[in-house]
C-alpha positions as CSV (number, residue, x, y, z in Angstrom):
1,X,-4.3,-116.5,-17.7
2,X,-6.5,-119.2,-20.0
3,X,-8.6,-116.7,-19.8
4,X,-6.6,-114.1,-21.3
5,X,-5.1,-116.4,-24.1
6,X,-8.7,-117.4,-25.1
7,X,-9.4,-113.6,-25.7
8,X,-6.5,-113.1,-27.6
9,X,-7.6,-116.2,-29.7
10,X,-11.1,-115.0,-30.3
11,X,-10.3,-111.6,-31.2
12,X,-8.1,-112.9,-34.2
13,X,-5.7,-110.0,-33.9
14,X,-1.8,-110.3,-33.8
15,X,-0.8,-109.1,-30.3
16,X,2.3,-109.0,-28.4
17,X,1.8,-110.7,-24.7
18,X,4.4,-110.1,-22.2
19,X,4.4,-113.3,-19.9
20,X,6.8,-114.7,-17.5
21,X,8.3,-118.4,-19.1
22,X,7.1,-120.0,-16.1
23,X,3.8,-118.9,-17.1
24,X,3.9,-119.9,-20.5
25,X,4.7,-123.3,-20.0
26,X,1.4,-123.4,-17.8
27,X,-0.6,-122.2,-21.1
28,X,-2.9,-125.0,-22.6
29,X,-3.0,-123.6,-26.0
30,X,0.5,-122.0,-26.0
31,X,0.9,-123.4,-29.7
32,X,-1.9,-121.6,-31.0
33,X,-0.7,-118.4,-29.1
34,X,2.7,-118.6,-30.5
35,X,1.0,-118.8,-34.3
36,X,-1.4,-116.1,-33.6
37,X,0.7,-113.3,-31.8
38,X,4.0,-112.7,-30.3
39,X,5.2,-114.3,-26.9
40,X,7.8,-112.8,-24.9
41,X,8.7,-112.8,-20.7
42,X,9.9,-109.6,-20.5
43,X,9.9,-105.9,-22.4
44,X,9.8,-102.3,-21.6
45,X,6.4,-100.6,-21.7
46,X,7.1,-97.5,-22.8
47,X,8.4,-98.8,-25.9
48,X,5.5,-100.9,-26.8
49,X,2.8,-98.7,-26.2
50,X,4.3,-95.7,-27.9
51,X,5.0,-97.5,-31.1
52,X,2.5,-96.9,-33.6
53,X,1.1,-100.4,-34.6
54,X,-0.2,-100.8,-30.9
55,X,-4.4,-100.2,-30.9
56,X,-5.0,-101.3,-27.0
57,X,-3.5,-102.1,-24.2
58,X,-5.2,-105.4,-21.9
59,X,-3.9,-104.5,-19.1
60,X,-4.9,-105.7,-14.5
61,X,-4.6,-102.5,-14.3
62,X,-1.8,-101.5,-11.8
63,X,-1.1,-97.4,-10.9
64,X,1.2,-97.1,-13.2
65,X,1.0,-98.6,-16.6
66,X,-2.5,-97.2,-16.4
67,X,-0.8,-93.6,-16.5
68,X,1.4,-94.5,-18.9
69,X,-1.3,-95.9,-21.0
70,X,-3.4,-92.9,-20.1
71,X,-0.2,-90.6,-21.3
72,X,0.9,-92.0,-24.4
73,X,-2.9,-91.9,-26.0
74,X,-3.7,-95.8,-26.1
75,X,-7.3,-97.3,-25.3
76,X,-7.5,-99.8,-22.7
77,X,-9.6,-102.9,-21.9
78,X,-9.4,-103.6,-18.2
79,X,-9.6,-106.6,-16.4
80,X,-8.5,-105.5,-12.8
81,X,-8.3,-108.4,-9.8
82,X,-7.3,-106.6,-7.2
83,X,-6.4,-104.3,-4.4
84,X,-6.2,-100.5,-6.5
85,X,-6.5,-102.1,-9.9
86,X,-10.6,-101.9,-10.0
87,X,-10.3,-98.1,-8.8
88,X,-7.9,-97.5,-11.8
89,X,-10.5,-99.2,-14.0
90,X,-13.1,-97.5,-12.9
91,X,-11.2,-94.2,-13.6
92,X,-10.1,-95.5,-17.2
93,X,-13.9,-96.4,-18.1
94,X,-16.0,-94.1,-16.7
95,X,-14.0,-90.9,-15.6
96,X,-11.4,-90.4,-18.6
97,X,-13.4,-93.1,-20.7
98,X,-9.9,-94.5,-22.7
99,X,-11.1,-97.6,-22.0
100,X,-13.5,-100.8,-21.1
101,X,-13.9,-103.1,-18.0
102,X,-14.3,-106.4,-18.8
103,X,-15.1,-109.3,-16.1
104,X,-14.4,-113.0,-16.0
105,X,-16.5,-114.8,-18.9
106,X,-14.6,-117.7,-20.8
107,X,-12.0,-115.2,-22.9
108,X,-15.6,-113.8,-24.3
109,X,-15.3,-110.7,-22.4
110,X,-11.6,-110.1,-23.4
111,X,-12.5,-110.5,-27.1
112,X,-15.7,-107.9,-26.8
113,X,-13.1,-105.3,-24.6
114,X,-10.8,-105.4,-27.8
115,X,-13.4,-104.9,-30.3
116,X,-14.9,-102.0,-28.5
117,X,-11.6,-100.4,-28.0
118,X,-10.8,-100.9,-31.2
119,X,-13.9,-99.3,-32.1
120,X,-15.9,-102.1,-34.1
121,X,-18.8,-102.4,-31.8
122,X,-21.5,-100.0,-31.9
123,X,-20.9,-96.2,-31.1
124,X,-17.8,-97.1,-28.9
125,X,-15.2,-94.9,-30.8
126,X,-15.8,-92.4,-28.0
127,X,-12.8,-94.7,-26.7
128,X,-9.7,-94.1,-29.2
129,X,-10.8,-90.7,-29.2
130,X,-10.6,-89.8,-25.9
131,X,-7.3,-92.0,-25.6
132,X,-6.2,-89.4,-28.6
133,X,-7.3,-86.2,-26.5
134,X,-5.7,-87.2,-23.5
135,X,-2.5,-87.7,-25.1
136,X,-2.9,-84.4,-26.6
137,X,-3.5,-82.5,-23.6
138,X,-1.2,-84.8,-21.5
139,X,2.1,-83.4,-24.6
140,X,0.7,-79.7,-24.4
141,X,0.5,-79.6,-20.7
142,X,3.9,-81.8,-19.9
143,X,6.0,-80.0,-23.2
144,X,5.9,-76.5,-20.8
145,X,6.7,-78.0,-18.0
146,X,9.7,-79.9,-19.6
147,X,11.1,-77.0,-21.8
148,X,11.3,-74.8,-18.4
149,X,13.2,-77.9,-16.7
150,X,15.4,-78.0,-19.3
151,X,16.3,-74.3,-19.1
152,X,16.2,-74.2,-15.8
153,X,19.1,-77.1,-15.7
154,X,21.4,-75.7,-18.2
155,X,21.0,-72.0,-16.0
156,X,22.2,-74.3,-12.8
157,X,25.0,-75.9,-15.0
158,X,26.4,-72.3,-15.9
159,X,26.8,-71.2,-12.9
């Protein structure tokens, strides 16, 4: 978690963290974190990633927000600790490439994830881009599918 919140620091970008109270308490520079981003213990996902002022997602990297993230077009940085989560890393970073492993380092690592996602390091745009095509592919494939659910329901609901 320090960790974490000395990334956030050293990238000097507002942020929204979603951390448990309990957690927060535990934080030793919860002041600072408060002043540079915005703290909360819980939200819904969905929301915040699909709104438009959102560039990455930090993420462990658990099955499903890594969809999510995957479906909704945002880049990633990845610090997975266990069980699936460095599979679903691996996937983001080197098989979809939306996003950027990082490993333990001091908040260092977290601050160089967000600036290559957010495409300020070297030739890393690659990143948003393919975040951008996946989202596009992931709407034209998914829209189909929908549309023919939804007609399909409203033919059940007739007769």
């Amino acid at each position: 978690m320090e960790e974490i919140a000395k990334g956030l620091l050293l990238s000097g970008r507002p942020f929204l963290w979603v951390i448990p109270s309990v957690k927060q308490e535990k934080l030793s520079c919860i002041k600072q974190l408060k002043l540079a981003g915005k703290i909360v213990s819980c939200c819904s996902l969905l929301e915040v990633l699909r709104h438009p002022s959102v560039g990455c997602f930090v993420t462990h990297c658990e099955w499903i927000p890594a969809v999510e993230s995957l479906s909704i077009g945002v880049p990633v940085v990845a610090k997975p600790l266990c069980f699936d989560q460095e599979m679903n890393a691996k996937l983001m970073e080197e098989v979809w490439r939306t996003g950027v492993r990082v490993k333990i380092n001091e908040g260092f690592e977290i601050k160089r994830g967000i600036e290559m996602v957010m495409g300020e390091v070297g030739e890393n745009n690659y990143v948003r881009e393919n975040a951008r095509k996946w989202y596009n592919s992931w709407f034209c494939c998914s829209l189909p599918f929908f549309l023919s659910f939804l007609i399909m329901t409203c033919s059940l609901r007739k007769s």
